[in-house]
N, CA, C and O atoms as a DFTB+ gen file, in Angstrom:
680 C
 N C O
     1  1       0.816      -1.194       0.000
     2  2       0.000       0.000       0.000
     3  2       0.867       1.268       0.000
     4  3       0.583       2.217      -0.731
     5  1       1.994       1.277       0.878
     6  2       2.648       2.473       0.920
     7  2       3.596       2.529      -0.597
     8  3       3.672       3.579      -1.235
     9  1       4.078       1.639      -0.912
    10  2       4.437       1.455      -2.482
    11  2       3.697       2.225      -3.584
    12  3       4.257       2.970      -4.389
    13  1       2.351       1.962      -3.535
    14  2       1.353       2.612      -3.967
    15  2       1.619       4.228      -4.430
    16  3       1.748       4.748      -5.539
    17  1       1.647       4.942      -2.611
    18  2       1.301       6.151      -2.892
    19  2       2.587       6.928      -3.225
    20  3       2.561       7.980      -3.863
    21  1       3.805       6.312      -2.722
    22  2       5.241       6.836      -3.779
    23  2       4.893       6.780      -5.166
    24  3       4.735       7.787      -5.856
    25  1       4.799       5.851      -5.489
    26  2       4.794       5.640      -7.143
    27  2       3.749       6.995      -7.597
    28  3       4.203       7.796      -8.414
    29  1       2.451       7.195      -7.078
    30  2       1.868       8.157      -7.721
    31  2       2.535       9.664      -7.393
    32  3       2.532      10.159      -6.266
    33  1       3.220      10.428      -8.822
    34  2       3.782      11.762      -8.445
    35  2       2.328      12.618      -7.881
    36  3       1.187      12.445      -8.311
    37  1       2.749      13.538      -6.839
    38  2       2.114      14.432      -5.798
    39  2       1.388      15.463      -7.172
    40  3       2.034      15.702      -8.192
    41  1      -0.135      16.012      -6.924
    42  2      -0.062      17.278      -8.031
    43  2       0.506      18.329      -8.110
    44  3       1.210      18.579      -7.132
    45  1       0.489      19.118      -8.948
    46  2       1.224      20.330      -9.212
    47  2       0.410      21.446      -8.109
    48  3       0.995      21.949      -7.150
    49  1      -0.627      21.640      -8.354
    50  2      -1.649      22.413      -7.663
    51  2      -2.901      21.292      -7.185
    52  3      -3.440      20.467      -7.922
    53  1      -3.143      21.503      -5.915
    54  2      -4.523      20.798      -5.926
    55  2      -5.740      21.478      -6.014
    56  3      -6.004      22.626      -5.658
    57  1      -6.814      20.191      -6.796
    58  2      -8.122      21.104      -7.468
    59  2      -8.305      22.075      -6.736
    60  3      -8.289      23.036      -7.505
    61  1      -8.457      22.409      -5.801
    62  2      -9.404      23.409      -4.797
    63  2      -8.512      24.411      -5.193
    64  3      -8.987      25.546      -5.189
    65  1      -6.735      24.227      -5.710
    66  2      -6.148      25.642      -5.933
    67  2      -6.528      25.774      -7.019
    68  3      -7.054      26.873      -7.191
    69  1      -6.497      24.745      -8.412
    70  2      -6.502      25.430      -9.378
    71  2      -8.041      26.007      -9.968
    72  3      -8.312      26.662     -10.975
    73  1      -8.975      25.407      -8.776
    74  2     -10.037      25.511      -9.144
    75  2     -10.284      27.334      -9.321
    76  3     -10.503      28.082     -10.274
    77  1     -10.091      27.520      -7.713
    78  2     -10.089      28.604      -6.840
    79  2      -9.193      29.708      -7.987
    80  3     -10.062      30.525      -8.289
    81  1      -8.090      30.043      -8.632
    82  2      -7.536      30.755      -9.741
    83  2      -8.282      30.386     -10.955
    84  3      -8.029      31.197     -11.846
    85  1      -8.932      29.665     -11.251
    86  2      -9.506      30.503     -12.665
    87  2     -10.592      31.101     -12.345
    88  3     -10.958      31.992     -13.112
    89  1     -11.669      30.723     -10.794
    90  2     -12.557      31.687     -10.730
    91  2     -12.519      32.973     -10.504
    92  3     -13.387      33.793     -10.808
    93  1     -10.740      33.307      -9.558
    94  2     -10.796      34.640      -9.868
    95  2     -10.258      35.491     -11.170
    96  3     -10.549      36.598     -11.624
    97  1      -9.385      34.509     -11.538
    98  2      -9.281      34.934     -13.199
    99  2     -10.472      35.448     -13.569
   100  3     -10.777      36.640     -13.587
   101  1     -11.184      34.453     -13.887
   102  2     -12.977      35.035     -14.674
   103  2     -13.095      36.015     -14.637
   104  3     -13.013      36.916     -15.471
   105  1     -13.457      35.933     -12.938
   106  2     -14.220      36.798     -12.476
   107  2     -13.503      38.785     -12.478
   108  3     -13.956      39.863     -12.863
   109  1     -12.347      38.363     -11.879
   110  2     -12.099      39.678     -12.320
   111  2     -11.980      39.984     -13.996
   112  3     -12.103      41.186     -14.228
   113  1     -11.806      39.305     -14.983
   114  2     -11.744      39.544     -16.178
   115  2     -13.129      40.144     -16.248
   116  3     -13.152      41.371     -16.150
   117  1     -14.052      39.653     -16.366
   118  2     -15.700      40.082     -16.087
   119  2     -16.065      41.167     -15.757
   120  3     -17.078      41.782     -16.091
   121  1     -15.069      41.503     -14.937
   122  2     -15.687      42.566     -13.782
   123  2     -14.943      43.984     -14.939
   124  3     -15.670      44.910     -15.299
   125  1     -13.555      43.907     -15.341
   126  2     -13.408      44.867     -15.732
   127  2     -13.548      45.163     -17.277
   128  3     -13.663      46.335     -17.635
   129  1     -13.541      43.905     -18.420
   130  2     -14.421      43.888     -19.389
   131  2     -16.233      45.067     -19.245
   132  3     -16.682      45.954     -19.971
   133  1     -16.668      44.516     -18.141
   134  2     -17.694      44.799     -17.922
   135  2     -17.952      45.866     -17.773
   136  3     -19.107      46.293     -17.753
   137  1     -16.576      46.777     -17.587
   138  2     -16.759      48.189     -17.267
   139  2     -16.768      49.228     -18.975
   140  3     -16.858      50.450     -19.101
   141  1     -16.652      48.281     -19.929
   142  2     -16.768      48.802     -21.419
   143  2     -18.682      48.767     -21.584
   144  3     -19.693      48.081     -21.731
   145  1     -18.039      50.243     -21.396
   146  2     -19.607      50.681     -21.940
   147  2     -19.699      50.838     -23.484
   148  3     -19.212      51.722     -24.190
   149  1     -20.526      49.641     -23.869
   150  2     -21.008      49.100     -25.528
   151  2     -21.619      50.371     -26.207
   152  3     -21.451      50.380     -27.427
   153  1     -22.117      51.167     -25.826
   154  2     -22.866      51.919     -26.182
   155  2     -22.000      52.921     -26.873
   156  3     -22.432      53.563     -27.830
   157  1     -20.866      53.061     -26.440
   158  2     -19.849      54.086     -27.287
   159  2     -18.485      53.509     -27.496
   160  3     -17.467      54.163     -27.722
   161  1     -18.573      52.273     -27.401
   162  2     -17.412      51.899     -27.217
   163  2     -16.853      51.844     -28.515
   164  3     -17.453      50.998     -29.177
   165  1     -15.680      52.565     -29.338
   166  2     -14.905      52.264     -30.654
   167  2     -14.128      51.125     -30.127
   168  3     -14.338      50.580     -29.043
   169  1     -12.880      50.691     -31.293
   170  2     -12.250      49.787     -31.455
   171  2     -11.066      50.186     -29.982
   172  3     -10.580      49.386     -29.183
   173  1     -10.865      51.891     -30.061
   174  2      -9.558      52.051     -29.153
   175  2     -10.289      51.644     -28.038
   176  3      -9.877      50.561     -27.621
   177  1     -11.546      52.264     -27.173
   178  2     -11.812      51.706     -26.354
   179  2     -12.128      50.032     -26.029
   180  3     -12.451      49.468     -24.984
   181  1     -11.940      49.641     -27.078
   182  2     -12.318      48.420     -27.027
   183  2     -10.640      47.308     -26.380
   184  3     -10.395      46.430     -25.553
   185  1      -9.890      48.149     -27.460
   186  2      -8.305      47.914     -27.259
   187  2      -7.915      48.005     -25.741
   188  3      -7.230      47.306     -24.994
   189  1      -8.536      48.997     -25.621
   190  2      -7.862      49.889     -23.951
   191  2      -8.378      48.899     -22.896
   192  3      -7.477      48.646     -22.096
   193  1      -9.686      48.162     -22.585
   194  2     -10.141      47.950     -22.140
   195  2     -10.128      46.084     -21.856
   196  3     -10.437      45.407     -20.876
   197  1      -9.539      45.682     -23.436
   198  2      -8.971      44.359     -23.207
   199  2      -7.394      44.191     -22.539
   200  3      -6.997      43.265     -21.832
   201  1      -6.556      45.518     -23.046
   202  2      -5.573      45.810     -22.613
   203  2      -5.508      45.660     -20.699
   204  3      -4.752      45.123     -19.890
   205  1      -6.461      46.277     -20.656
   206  2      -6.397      46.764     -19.025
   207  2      -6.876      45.328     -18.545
   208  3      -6.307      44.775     -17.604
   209  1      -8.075      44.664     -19.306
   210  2      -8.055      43.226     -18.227
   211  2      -6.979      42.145     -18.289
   212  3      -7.119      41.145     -17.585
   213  1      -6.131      42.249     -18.922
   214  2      -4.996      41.242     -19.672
   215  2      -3.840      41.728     -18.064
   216  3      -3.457      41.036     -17.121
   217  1      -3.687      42.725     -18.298
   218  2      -2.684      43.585     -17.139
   219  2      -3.222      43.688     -15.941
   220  3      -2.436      43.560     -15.002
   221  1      -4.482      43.909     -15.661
   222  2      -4.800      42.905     -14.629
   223  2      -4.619      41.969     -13.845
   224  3      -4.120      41.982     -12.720
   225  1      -5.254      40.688     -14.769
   226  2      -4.962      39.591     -14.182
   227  2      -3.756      39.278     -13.963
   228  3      -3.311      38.969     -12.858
   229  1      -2.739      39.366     -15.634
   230  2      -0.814      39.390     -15.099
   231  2      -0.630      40.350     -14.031
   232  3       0.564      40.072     -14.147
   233  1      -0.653      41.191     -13.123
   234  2      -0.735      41.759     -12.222
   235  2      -1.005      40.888     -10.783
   236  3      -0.238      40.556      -9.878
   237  1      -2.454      40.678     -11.004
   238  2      -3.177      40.008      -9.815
   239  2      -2.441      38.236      -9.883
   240  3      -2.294      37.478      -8.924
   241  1      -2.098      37.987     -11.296
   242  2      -1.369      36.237     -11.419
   243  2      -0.251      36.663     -10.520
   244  3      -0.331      36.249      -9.364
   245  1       1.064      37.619     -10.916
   246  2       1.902      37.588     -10.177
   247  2       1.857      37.823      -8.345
   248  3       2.751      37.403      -7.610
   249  1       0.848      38.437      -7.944
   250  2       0.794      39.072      -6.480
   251  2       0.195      37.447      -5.656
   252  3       0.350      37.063      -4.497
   253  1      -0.443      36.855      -6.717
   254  2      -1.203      35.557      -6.189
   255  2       0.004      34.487      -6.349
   256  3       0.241      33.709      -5.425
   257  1       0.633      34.471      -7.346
   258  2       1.696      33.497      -7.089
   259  2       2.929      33.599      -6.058
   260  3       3.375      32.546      -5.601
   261  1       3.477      34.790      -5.690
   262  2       3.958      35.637      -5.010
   263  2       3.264      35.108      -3.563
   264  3       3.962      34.380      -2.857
   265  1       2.264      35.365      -3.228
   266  2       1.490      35.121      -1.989
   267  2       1.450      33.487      -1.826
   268  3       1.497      33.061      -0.673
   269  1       1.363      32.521      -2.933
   270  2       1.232      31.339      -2.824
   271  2       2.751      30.685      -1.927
   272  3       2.819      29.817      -1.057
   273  1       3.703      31.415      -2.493
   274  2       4.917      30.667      -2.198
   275  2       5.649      30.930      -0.812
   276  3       6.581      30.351      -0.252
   277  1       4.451      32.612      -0.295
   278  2       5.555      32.859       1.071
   279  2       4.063      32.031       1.652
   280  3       4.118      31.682       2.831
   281  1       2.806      31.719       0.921
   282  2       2.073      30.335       2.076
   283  2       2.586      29.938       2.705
   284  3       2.625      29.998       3.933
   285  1       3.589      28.963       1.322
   286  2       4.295      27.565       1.773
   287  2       5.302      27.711       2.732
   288  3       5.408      26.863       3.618
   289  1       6.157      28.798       2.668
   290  2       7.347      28.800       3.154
   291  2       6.366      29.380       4.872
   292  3       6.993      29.208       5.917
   293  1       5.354      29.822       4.940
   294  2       5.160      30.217       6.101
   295  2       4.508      28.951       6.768
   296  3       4.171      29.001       7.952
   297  1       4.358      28.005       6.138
   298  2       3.667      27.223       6.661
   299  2       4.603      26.146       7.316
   300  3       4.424      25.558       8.382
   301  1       5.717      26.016       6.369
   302  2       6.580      25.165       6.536
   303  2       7.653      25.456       7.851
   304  3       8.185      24.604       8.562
   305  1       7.835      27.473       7.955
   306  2       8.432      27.617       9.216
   307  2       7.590      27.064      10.808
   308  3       8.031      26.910      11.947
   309  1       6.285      26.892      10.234
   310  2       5.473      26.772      11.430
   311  2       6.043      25.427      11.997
   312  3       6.151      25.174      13.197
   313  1       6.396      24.591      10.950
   314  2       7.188      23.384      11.094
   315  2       7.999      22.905      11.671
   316  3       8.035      21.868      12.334
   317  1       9.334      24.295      11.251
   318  2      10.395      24.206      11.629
   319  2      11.580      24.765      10.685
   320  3      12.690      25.170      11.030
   321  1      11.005      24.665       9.357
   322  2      12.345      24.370       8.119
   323  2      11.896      25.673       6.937
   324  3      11.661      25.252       5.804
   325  1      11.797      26.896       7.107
   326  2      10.875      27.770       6.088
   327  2      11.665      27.637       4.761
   328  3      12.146      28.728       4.456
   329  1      11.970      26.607       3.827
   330  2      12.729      27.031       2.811
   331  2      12.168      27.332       1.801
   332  3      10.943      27.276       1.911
   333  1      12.680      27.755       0.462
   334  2      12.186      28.112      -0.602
   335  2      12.486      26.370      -1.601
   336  3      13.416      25.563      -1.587
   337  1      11.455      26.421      -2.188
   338  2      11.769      25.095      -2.626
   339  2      11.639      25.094      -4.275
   340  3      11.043      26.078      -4.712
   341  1      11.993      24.368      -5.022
   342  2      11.910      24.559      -6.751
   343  2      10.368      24.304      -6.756
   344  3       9.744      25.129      -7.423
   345  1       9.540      23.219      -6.079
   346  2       8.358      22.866      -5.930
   347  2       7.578      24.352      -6.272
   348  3       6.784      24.713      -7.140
   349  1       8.237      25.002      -5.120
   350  2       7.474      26.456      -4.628
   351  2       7.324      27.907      -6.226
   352  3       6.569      28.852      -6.453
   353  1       8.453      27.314      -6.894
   354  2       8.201      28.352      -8.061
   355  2       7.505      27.097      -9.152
   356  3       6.603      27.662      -9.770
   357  1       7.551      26.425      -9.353
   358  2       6.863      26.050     -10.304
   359  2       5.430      25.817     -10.170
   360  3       4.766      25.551     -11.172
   361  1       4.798      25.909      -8.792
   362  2       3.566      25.773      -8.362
   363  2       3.054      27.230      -8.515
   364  3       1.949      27.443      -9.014
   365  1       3.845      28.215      -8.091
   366  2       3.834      29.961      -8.130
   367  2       3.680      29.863      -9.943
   368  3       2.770      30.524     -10.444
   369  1       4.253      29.337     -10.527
   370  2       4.010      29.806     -12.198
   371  2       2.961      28.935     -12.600
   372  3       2.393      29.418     -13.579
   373  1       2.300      27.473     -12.124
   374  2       0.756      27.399     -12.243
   375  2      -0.089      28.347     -12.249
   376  3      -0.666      28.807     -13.234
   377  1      -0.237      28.827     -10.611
   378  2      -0.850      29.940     -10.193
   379  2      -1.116      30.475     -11.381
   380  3      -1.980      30.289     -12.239
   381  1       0.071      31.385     -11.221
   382  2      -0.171      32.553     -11.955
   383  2      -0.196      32.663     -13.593
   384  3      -0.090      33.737     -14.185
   385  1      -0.399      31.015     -14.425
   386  2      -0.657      30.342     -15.737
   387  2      -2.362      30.459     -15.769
   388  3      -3.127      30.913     -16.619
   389  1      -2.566      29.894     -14.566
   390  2      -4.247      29.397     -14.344
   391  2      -4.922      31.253     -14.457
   392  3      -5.602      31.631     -15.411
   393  1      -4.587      32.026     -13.448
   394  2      -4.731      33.060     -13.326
   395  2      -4.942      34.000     -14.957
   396  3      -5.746      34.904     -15.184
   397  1      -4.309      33.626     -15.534
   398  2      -3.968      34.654     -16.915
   399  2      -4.697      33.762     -18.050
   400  3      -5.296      34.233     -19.017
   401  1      -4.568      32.659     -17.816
   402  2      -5.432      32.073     -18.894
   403  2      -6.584      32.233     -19.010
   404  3      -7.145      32.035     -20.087
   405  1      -7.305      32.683     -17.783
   406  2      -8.466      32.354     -17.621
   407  2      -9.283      33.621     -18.043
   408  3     -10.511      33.625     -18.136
   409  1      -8.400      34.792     -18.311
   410  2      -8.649      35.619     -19.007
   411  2      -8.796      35.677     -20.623
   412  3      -9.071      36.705     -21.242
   413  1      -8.659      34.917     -20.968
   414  2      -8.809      34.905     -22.511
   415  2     -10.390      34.388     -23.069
   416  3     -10.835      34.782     -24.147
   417  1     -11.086      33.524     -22.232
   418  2     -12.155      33.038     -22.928
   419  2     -12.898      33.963     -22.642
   420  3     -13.777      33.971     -23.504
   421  1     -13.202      35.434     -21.322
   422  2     -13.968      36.359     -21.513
   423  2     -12.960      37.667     -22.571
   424  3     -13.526      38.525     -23.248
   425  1     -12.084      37.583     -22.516
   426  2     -11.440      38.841     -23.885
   427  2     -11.651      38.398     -25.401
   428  3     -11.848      39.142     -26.362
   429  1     -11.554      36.846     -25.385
   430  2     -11.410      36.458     -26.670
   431  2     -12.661      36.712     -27.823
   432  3     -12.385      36.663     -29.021
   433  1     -13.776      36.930     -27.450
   434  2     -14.712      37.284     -28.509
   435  2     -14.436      38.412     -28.469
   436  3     -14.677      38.705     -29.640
   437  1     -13.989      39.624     -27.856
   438  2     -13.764      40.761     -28.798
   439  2     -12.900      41.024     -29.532
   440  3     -12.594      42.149     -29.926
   441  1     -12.136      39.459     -29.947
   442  2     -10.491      39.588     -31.462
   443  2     -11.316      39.013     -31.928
   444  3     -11.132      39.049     -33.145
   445  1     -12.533      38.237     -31.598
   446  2     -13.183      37.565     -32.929
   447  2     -14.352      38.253     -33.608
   448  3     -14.479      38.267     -34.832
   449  1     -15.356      38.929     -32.611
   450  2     -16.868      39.430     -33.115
   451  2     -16.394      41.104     -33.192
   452  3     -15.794      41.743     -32.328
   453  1     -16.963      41.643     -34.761
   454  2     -16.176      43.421     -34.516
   455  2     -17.710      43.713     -33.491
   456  3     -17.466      44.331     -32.454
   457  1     -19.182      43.334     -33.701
   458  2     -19.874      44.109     -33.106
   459  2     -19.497      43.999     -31.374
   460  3     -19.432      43.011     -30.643
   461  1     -19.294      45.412     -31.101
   462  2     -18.771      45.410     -29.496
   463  2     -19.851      44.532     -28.765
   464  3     -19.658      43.446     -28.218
   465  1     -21.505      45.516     -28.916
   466  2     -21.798      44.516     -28.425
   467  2     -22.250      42.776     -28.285
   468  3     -22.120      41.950     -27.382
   469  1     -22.719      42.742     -29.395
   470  2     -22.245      41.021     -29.605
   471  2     -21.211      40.101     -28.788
   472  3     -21.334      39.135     -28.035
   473  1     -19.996      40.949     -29.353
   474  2     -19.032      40.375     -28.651
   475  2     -18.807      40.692     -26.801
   476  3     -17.813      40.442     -26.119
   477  1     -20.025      41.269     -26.412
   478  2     -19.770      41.210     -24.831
   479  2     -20.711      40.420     -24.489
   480  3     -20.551      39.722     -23.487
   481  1     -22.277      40.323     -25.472
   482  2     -22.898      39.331     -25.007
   483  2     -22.206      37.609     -24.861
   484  3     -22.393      36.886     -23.883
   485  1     -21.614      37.334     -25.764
   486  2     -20.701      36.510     -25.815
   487  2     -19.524      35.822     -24.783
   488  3     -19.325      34.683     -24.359
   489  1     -18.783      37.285     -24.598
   490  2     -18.055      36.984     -23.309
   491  2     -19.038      36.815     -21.690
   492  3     -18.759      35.965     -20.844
   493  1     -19.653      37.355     -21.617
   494  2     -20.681      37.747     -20.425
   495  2     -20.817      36.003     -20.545
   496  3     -20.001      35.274     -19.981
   497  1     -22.081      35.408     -21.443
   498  2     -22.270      33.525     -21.318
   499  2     -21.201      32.854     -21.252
   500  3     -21.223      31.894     -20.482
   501  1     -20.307      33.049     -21.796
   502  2     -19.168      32.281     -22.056
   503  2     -18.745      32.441     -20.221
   504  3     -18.765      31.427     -19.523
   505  1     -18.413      33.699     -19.668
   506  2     -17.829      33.910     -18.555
   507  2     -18.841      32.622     -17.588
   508  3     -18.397      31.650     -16.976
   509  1     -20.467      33.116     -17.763
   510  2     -21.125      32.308     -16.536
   511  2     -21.112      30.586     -16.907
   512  3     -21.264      29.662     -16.108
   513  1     -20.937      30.532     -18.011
   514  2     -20.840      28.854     -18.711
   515  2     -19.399      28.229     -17.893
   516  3     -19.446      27.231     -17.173
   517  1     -18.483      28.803     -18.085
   518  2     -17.321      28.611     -17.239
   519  2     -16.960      28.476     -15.726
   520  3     -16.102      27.746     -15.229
   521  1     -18.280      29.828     -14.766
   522  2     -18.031      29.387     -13.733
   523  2     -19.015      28.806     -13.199
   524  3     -19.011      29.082     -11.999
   525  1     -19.938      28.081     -13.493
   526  2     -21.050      26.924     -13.953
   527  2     -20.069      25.603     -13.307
   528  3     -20.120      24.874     -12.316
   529  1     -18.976      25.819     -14.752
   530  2     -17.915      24.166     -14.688
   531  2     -17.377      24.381     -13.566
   532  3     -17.465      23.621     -12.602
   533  1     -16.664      25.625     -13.600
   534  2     -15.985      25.780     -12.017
   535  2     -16.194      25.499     -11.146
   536  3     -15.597      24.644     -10.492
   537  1     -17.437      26.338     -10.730
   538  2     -18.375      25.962      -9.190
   539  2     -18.906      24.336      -9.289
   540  3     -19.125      23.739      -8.236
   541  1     -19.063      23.786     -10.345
   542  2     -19.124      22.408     -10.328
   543  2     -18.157      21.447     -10.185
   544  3     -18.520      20.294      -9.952
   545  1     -16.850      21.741     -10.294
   546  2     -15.454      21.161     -10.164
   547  2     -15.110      21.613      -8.735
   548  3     -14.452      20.868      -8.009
   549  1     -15.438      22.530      -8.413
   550  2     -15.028      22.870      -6.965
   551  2     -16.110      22.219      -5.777
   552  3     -15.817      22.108      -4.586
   553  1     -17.425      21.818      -6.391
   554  2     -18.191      21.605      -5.445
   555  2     -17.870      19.689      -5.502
   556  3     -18.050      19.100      -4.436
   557  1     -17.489      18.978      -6.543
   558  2     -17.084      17.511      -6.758
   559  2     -15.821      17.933      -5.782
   560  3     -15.973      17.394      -4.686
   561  1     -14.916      18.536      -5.828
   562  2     -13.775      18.334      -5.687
   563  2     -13.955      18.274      -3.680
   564  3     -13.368      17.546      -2.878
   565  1     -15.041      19.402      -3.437
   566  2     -15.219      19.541      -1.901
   567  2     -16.391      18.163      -1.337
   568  3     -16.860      18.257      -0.203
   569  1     -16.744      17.039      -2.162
   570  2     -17.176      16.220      -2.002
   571  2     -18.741      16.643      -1.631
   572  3     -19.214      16.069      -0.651
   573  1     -19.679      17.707      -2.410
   574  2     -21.244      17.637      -2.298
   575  2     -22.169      16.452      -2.863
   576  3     -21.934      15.819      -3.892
   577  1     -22.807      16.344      -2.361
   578  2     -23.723      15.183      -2.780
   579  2     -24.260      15.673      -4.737
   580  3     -24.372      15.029      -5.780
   581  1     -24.430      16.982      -4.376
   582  2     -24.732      17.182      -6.169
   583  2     -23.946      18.609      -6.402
   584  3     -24.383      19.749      -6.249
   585  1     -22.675      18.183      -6.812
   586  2     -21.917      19.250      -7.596
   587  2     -22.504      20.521      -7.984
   588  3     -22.178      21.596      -7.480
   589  1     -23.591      20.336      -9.111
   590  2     -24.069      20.908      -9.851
   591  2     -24.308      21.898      -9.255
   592  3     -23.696      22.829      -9.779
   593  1     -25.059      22.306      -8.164
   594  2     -25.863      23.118      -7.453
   595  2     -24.431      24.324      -7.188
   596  3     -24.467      25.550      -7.294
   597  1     -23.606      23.700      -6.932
   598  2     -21.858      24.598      -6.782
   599  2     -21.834      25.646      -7.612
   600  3     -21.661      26.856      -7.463
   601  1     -22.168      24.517      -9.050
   602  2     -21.914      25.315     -10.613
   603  2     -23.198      26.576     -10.398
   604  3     -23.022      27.781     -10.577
   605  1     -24.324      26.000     -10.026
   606  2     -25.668      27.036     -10.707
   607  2     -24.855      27.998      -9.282
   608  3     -24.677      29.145      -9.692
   609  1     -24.474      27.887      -8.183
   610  2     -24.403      28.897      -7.434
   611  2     -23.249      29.798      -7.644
   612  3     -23.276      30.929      -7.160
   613  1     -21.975      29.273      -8.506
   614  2     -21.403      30.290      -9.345
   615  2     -22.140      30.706     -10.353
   616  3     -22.404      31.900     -10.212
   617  1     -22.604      30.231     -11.341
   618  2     -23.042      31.036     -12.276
   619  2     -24.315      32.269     -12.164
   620  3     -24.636      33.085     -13.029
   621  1     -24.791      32.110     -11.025
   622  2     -26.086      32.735     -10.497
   623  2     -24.574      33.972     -10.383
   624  3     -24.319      34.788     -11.268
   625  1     -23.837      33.820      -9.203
   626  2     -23.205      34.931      -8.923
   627  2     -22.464      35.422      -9.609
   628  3     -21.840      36.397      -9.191
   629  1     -22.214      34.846     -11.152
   630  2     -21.915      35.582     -12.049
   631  2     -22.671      36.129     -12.649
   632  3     -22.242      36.932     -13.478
   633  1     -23.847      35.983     -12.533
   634  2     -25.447      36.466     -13.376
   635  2     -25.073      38.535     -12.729
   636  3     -24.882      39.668     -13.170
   637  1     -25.210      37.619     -11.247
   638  2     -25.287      39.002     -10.477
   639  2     -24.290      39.806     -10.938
   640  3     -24.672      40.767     -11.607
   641  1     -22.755      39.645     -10.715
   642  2     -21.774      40.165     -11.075
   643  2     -22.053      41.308     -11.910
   644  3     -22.027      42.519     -11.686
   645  1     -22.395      40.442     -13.190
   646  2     -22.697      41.148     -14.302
   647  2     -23.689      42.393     -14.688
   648  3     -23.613      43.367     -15.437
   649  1     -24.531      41.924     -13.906
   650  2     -25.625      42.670     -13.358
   651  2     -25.266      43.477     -12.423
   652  3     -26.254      44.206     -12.328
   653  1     -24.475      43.853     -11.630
   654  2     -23.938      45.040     -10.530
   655  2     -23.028      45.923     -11.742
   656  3     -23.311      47.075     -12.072
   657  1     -22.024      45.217     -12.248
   658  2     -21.628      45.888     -12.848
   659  2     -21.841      46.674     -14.207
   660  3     -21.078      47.473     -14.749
   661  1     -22.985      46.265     -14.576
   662  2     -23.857      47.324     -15.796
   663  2     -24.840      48.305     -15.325
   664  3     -25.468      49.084     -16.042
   665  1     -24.957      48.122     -13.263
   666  2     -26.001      48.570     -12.695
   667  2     -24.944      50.370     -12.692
   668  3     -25.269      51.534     -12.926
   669  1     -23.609      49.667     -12.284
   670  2     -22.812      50.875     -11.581
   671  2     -22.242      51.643     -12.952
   672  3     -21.344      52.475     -12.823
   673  1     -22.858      51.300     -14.421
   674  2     -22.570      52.063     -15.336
   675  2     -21.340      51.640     -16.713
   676  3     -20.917      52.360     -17.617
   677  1     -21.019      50.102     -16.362
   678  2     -20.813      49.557     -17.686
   679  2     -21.330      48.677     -18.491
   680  3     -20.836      48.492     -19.603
C-alpha cells in the first residue's frame, strides 16, 4: 500500500487551488471587461479595455503566485524548516498560468466578433458557462452530494456580477 502512494507523483496544484484561480481569473476579467460601456465603445476603447483586463490579471497572477509561495514557506516555518523550494516556483508559475489564462475566454470574442456589443454578449455567457464548470469542479472536488448546485451557485453569482456591474454604469 505504501508502495502505492510513492509511485503516484504528488499534483502540481490541488483542485481546490486550481479551481479557486480561474474563478478569480474570470471573475475579475468580467468585472473589468464589464466596465466597457457598448454603447460608445470604438475599437480604441475596445483595445484599452482588453488591454487593461490582460494587465490585470498578469498583475493580480503575479501578487497571487507571489502570496502562494511565502504560504508555503510560512507554513513550513510553522514546522520548523521555512525554505524556498523549486516545488514552490513552479507551483507559483501554475498559479499565476491558471490566473492569466483564464482571461482569454472572456477577452477572446472581442479579437473575434467586430460588433462590441455582440461580442460582450458573448463573453458575459461564455464567462457564466465557465463558472457553472468551475463551481461544479469545486463543489465535486469539496465532495457535495450534487456538484451541480456549486456550478448554478457560481453562475447565479456571475449572473449578479454582471448585473452590478452594468447597474454601476458599464
Amino acid at each position: 500500500m505504501m508502495e502505492t502512494a510513492r509511485a503516484q507523483p504528488r499534483r502540481l496544484l490541488d483542485p481546490l487551488d486550481r479551481v479557486s484561480e480561474v474563478l478569480f481569473g474570470l471573475i475579475m476579467a468580467v468585472t473589468i471587461v464589464g466596465s466597457l460601456s457598448i454603447a460608445t465603445a470604438g475599437k480604441a476603447e475596445v483595445r484599452t479595455v482588453l488591454i487593461g483586463a490582460l494587465g490585470c490579471n498578469v498583475a493580480w497572477g503575479l501578487v497571487d503566485a507571489v502570496m502562494y509561495v511565502l504560504r508555503g514557506m510560512a507554513e513550513r516555518a510553522r514546522n520548523g524548516h521555512p525554505s524556498l523550494r523549486r516545488r514552490d516556483i513552479v507551483e507559483a508559475l501554475g498559479v499565476f498560468a491558471l490566473v492569466v489564462l483564464a482571461t482569454f475566454p472572456v477577452v477572446l470574442p472581442f479579437l473575434l466578433i467586430a460588433d462590441a456589443a455582440r461580442a460582450m454578449a458573448v463573453a458575459q455567457g461564455t464567462t457564466v458557462v465557465m463558472l457553472f464548470i468551475a463551481g461544479h469542479a469545486f463543489g465535486r472536488y469539496a465532495g457535495h452530494a450534487h456538484p451541480w448546485r456549486m456550478g448554478i451557485a457560481m453562475a447565479v453569482f456571475g449572473v449578479l456580477l454582471i448585473g452590478a456591474v452594468k447597474a454601476l454604469g458599464g
